[in-house]
ROLO-129333 format. One record per residue (C-alpha): residue in one letter; x, z, y; residue number from 0. Coordinates in Angstrom, 2 decimals, padded with zeros to 5 digits, always signed. Layout:
<sites>
  aa        x        z        y    i
   A        X        Z        Y  NUM
...
</sites>
This chain:
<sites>
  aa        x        z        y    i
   X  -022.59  -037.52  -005.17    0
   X  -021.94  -040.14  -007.66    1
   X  -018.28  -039.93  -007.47    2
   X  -018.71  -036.29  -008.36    3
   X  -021.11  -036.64  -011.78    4
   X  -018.55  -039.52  -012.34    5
   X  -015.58  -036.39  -012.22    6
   X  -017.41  -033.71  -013.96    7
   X  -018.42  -035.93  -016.99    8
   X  -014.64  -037.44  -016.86    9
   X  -013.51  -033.96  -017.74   10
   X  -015.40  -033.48  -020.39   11
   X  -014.52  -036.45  -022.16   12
   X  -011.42  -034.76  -023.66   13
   X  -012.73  -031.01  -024.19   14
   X  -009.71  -030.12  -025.44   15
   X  -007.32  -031.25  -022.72   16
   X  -009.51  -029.31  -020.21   17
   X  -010.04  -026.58  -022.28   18
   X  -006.38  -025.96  -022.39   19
   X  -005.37  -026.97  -018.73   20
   X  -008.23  -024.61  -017.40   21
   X  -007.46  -021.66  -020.23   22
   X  -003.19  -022.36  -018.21   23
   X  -004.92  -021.87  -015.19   24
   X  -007.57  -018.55  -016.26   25
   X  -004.21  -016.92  -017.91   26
   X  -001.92  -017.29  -014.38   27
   X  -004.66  -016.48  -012.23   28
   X  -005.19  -013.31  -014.53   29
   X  -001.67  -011.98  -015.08   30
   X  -000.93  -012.89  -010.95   31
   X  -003.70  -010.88  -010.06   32
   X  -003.51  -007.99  -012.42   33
   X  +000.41  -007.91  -011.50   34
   X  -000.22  -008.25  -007.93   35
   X  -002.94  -005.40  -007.58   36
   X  -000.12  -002.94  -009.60   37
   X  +001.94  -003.52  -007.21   38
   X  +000.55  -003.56  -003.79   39
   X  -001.48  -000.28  -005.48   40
   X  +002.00  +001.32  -006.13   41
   X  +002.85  +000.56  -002.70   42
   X  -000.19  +002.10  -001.26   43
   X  +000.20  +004.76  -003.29   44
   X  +004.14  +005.55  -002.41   45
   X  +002.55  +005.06  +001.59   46
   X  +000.09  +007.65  +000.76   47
   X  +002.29  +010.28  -000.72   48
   X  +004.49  +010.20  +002.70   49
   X  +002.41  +009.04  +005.32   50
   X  -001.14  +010.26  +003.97   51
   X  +000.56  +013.95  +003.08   52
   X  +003.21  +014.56  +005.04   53
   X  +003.67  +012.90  +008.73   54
   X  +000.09  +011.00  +008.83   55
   X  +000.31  +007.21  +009.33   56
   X  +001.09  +007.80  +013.27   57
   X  +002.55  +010.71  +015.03   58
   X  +002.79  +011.17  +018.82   59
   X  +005.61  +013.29  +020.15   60
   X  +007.67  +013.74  +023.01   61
   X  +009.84  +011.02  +024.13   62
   X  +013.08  +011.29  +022.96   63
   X  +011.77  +014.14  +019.72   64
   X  +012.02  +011.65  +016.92   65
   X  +015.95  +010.78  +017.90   66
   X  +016.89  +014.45  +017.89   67
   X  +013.78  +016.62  +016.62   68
   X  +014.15  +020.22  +018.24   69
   X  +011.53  +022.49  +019.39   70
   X  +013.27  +022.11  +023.35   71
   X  +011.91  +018.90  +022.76   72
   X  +008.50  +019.43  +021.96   73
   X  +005.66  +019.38  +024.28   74
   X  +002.84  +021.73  +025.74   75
   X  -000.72  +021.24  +023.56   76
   X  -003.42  +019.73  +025.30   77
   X  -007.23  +019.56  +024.19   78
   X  -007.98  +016.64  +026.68   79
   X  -004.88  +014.88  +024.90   80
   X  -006.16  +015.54  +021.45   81
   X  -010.01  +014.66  +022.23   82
   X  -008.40  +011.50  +023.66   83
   X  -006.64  +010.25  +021.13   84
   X  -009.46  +011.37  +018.75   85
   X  -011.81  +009.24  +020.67   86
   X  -009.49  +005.94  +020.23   87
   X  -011.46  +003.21  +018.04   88
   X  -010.16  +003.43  +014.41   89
   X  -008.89  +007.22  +014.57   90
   X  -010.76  +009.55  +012.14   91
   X  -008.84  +012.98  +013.44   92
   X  -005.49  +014.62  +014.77   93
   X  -003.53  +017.09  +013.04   94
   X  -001.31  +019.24  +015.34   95
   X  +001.70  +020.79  +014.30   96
   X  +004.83  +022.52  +015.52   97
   X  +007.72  +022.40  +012.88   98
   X  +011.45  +023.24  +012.48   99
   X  +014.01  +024.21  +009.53  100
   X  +014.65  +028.13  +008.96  101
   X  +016.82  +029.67  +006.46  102
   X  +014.31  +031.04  +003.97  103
   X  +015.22  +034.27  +001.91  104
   X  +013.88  +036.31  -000.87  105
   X  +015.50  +039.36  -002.33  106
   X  +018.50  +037.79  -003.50  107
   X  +018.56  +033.85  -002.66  108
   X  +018.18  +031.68  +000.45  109
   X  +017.06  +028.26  +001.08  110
   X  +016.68  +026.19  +004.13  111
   X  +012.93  +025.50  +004.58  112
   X  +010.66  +022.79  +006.53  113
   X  +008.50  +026.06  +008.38  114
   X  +005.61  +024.24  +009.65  115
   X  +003.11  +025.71  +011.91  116
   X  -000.87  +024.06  +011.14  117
   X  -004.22  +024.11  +012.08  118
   X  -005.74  +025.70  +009.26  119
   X  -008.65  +023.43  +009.26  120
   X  -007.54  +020.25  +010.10  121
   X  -004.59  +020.23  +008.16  122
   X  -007.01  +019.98  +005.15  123
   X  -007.12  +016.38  +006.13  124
   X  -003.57  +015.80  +005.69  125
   X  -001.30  +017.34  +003.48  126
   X  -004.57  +019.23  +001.53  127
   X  -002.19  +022.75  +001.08  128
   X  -005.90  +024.20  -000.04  129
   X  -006.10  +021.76  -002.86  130
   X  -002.65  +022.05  -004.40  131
   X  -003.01  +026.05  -004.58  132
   X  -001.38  +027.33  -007.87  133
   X  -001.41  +031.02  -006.86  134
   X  -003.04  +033.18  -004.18  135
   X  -005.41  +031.93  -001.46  136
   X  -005.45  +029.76  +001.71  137
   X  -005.34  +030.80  +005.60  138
   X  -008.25  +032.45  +007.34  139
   X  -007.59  +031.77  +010.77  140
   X  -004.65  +030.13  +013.00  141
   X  -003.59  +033.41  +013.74  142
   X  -003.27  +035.18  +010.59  143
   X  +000.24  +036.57  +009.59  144
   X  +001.32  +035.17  +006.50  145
   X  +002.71  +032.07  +005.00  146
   X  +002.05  +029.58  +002.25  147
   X  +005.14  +028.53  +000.17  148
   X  +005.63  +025.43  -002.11  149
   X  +006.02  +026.43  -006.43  150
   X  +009.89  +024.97  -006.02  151
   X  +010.65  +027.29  -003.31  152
   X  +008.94  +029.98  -004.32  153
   X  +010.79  +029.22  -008.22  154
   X  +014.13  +029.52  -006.36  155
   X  +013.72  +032.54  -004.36  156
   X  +012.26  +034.28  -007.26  157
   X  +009.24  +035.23  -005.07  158
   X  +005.49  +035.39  -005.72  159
   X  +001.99  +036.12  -003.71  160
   X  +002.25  +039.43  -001.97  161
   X  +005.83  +039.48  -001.58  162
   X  +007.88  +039.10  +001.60  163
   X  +009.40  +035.59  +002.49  164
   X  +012.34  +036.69  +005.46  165
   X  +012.02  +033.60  +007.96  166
   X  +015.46  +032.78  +009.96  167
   X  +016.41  +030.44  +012.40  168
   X  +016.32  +029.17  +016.17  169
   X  +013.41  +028.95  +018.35  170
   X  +012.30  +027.57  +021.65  171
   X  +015.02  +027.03  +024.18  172
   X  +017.78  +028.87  +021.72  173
   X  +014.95  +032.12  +021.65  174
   X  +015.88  +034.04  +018.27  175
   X  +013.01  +032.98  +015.77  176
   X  +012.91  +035.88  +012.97  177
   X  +009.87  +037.25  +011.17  178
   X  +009.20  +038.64  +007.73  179
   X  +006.12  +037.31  +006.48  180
   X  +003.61  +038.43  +003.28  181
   X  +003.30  +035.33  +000.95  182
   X  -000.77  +034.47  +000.76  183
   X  -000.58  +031.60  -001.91  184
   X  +001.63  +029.05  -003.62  185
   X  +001.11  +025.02  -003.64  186
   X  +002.57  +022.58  -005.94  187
   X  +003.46  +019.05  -004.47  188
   X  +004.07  +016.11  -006.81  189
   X  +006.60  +014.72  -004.62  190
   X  +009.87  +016.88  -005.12  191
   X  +011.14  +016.78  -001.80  192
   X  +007.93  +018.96  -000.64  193
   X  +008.17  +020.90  -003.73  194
   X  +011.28  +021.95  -003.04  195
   X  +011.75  +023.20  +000.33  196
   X  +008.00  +023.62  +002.23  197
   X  +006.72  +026.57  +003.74  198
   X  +003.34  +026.58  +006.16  199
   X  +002.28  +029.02  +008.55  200
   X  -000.77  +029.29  +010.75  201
   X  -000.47  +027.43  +013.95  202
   X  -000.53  +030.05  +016.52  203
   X  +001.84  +032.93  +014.48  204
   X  +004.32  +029.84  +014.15  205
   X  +004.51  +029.37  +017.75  206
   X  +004.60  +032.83  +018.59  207
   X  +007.27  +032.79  +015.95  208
   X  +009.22  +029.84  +017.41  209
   X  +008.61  +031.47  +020.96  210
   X  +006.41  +027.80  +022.10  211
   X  +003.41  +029.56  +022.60  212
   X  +000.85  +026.80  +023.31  213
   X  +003.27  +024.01  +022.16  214
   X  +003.98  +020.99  +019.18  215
   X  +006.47  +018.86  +018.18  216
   X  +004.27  +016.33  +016.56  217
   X  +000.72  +015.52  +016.50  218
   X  -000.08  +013.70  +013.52  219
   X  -002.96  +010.97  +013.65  220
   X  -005.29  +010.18  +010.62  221
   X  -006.93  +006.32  +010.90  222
   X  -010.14  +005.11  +009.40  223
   X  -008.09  +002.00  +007.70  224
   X  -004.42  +002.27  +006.90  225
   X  -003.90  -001.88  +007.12  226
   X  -004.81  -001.43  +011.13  227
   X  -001.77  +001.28  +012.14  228
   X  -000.62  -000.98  +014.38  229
   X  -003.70  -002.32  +016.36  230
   X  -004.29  +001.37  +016.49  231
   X  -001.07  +002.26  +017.93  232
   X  -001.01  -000.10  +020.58  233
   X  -004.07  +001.53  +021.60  234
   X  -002.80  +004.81  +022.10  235
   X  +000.28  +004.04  +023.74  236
   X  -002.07  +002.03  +026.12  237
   X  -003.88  +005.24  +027.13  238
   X  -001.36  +007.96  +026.48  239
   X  +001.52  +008.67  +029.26  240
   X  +005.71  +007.24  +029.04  241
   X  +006.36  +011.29  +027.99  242
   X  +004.97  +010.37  +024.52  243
   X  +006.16  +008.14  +022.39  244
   X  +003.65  +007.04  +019.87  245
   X  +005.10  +005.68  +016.53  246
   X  +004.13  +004.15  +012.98  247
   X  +004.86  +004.80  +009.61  248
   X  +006.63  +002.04  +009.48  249
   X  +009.18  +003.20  +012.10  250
   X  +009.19  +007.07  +010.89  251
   X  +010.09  +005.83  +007.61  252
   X  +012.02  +002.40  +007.71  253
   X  +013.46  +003.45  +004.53  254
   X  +010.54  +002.85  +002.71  255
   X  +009.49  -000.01  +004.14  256
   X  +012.93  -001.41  +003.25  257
   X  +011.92  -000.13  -000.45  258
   X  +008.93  -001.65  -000.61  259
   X  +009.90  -005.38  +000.89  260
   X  +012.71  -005.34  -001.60  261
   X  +010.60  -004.70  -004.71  262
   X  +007.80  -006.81  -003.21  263
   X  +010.39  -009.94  -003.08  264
   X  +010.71  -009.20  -006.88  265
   X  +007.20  -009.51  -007.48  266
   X  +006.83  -013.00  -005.07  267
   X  +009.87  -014.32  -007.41  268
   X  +007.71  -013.52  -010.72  269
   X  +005.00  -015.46  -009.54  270
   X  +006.57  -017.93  -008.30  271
   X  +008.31  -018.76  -011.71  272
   X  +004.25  -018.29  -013.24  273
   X  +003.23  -020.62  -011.18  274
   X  +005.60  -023.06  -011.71  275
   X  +005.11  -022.80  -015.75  276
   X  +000.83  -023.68  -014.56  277
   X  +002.03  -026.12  -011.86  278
   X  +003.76  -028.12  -014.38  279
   X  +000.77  -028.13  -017.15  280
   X  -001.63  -029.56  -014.43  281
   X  +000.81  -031.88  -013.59  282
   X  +000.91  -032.84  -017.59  283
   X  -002.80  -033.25  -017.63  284
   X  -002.95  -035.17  -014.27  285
   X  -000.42  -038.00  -016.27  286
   X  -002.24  -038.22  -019.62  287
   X  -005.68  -038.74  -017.59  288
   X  -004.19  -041.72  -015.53  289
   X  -002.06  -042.97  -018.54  290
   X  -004.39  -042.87  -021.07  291
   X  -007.25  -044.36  -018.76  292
   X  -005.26  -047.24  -017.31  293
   X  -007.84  -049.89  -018.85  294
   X  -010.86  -047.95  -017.01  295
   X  -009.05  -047.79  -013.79  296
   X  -007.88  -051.65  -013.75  297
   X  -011.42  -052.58  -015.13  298
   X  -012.66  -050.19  -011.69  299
   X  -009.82  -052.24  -009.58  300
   X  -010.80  -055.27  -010.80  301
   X  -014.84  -055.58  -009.82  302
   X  -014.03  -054.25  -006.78  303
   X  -013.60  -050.78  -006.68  304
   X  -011.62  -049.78  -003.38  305
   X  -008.46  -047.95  -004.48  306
   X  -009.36  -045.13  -002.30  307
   X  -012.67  -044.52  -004.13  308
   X  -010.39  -044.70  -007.40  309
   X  -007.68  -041.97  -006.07  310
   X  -010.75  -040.05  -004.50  311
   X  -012.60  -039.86  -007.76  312
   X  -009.17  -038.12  -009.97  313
   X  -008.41  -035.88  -007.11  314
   X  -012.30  -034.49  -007.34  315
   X  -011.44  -034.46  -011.10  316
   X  -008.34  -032.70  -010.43  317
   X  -010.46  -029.69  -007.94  318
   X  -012.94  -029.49  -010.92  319
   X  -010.00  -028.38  -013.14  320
   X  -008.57  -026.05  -010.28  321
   X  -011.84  -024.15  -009.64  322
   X  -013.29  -023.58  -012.76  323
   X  -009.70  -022.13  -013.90  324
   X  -009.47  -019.94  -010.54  325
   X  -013.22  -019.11  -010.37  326
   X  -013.05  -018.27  -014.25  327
   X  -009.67  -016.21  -013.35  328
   X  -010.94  -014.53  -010.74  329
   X  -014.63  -013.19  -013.27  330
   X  -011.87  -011.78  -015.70  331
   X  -009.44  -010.14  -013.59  332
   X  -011.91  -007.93  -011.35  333
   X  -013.39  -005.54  -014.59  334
   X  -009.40  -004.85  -015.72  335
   X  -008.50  -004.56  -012.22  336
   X  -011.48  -002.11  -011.61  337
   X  -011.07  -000.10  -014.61  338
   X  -007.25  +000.64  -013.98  339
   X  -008.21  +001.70  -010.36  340
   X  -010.21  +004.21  -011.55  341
   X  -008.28  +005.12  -014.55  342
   X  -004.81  +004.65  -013.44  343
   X  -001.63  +004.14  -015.50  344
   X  -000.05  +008.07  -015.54  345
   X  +003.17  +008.28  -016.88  346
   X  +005.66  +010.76  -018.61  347
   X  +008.94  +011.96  -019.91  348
   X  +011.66  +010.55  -018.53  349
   X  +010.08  +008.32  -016.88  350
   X  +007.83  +010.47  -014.53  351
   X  +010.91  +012.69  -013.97  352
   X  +012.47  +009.36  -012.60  353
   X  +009.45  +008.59  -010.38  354
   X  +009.33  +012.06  -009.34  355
   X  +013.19  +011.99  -008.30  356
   X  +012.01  +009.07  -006.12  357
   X  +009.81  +010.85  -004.43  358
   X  +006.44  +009.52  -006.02  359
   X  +003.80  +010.62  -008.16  360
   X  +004.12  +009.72  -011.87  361
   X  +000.95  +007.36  -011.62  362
   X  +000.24  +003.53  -011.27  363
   X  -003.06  +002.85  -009.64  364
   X  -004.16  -000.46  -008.86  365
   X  -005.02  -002.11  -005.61  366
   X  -009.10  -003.23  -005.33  367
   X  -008.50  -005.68  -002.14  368
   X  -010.28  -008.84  -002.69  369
   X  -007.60  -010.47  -000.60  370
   X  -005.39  -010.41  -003.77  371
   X  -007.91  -012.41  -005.99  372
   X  -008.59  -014.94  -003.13  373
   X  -004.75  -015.12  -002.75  374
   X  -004.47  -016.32  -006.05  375
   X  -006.92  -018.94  -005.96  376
   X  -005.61  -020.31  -002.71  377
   X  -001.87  -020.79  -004.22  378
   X  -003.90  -022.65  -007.12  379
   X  -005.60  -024.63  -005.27  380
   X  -002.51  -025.15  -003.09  381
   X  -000.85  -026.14  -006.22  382
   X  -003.44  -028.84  -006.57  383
   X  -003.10  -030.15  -003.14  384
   X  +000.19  -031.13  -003.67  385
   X  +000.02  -032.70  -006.86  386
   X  -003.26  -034.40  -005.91  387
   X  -000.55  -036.93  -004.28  388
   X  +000.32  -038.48  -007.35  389
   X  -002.89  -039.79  -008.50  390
   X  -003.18  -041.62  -005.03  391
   X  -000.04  -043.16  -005.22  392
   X  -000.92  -044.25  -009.01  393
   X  -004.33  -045.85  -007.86  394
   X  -002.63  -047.67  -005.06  395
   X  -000.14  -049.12  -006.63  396
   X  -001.93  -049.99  -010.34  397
   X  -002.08  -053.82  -010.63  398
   X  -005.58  -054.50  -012.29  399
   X  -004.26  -057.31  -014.71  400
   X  -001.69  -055.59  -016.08  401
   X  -003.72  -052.41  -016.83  402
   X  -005.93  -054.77  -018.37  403
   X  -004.05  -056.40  -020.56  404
   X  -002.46  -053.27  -022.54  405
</sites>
């Protein structure tokens, strides 16, 4: 205990010196956190508007569907196969669906459209078509005739709620697949890719549609906690059959994983170069308190003092300085953290069309995982670790008369 009074009070004895070192330390620990919680928000955010809207963070299909994705590869629906996998630790629910591209037509114009056949109810836990209503109203039941259209398509075909979208294309096993179906209600999707080119359909008139009565091509699995996909896929390809194959965000979109690890090694580089800049004032402050207190130390040295007690005293002088910058840090980063998660950065002009080209929402939220702050005070006191080295070398190798003597 008396080596670390000795440390606290050492600080202290130049105010200013620690005032500054720890106010370099509050300011990197600040910016690296605020930074770092923009960015791995963004990312969750650019995760959520694919995976949490569109294909769910795991989808189960037939073996061999995700290589070439046709309906003669899609497989019969089973209510002991979706109770199952809804009963696997960590899954919240499963979305079924049965999907294809049709030609889409209105009166004058065609586009191809993704047609997708859902569960009226439990799509409202993926792609929420109820919420983004602009126009009309959503399904009644899974077999009601009509079809939901997204604002771009509906734009292009010069269409609108009550009017008749003319569905075209191939069905099950090379069936014809052609219906004419009364538009119920227009959604608009941030994401322009949706916006463009999406039309739903209740479950059961799409399969009677795509002549698969009774079948899916993809059953799309919501999780309790995103950062566990793949403990949670391992457990359902444990308990579901080799005629599945169970797969990941991360392999149904590699693109955007590649996206995200290359902006992410940005980000790493930026803080790396920040924590240089602090690694080199502690290193500053570590030299002026063994050059300016060479006397003290010899004086220590010379009645007796074992070196190691010496060394051991700067390096507890040197983890005061590290935690009451991090610590400090860490209190003023969580309110402007918090605030900007619930009030997030939304953005316009030319720059939201730019975001919106890329397929994400014009917004930057921030991330609220504690793991960021407690990152940041680990590489700080990492930081520390390593430079701790030089006051032991110093107090080994000062020679008491000489310090002393100047």
């Amino acid at each position: 205990m008396l080596y670390f009074r000795l440390a606290w009070r050492n600080i202290w004895r130049n105010k200013r010196r620690t005032l500054i070192t720890t106010f370099s330390i509050v300011l990197a620990v600040v910016l690296s956190s605020v930074t770092r919680s923009m960015q791995i928000g963004s990312y969750d955010q650019m995760i959520e508007n694919v995976a949490g809207k569109l294909t769910g963070y795991i989808q189960l299909h037939q073996d061999g569907y995700w290589e070439k994705p046709t309906l003669n590869r899609s497989f019969a629906s089973s209510d002991t196969l979706i109770q199952h996998i809804e009963q696997t630790e960590g899954v919240e629910t499963v979305v079924p669906r049965i999907q294809s591209y049709m030609l889409a037509a209105g009166r004058d114009k065609s586009r191809a459209a993704l047609v997708m056949g859902i569960d009226i109810e439990k799509e409202k836990a993926l792609s929420n078509p109820h919420k983004n209503l602009i126009e009309g109203s959503y399904f009644q039941s899974n077999s009601q005739r009509g079809v939901l259209i997204s604002e771009g398509l509906a734009s292009y075909l010069s269409i609108s709620v009550g009017d008749t979208l003319v569905l075209l294309g191939q069905g099950y096993h090379g069936v014809s697949a052609a219906e004419g179906l009364p538009v119920t209600g227009i959604a608009e999707y941030g994401v322009p890719d949706l916006n463009r080119a999406l039309a739903f359909v209740p479950l059961q008139t799409a399969q009677y549609m795509y002549g698969a009565t009774g079948r899916l091509t993809a059953a799309s699995v919501i999780v309790d906690n995103p950062r566990s996909v793949g403990e949670i896929t391992q457990r359902i390809r444990a308990q579901t059959s080799g005629d599945y194959e169970v797969m990941p965000w991360q392999e149904l979109m590699p693109e955007l994983v590649q996206a995200i690890e290359a902006d992410n090694s940005g980000g790493v580089i930026m803080l790396l170069v920040l924590y240089m800049v602090v690694g080199f004032g502690i290193i500053g402050t570590i030299l002026m308190m063994t050059a300016e207190r060479k006397f003290e130390l010899g004086v220590m040295v010379a009645i007796g003092t074992k070196r190691i007690r010496v060394a051991l005293m700067l390096i507890i002088e040197l983890i005061y300085l590290a935690l009451l910058g991090a610590l400090t840090g860490i209190v003023l980063s969580i309110p402007v953290i918090y605030y900007f998660h619930l009030n997030p950065i939304r953005f316009s002009g030319d720059v939201a069309h730019i975001m919106q080209e890329f397929g994400m929402e014009p917004v930057m939220p921030f991330s609220t995982d504690p793991v960021i702050l407690l990152n940041q005070a680990a590489v700080v006191l990492g930081i520390c670790a390593v430079i701790s080295l030089y006051p032991i070398l110093h107090a080994y190798r000062i020679n008491p008369i000489k310090a002393i003597q100047t």
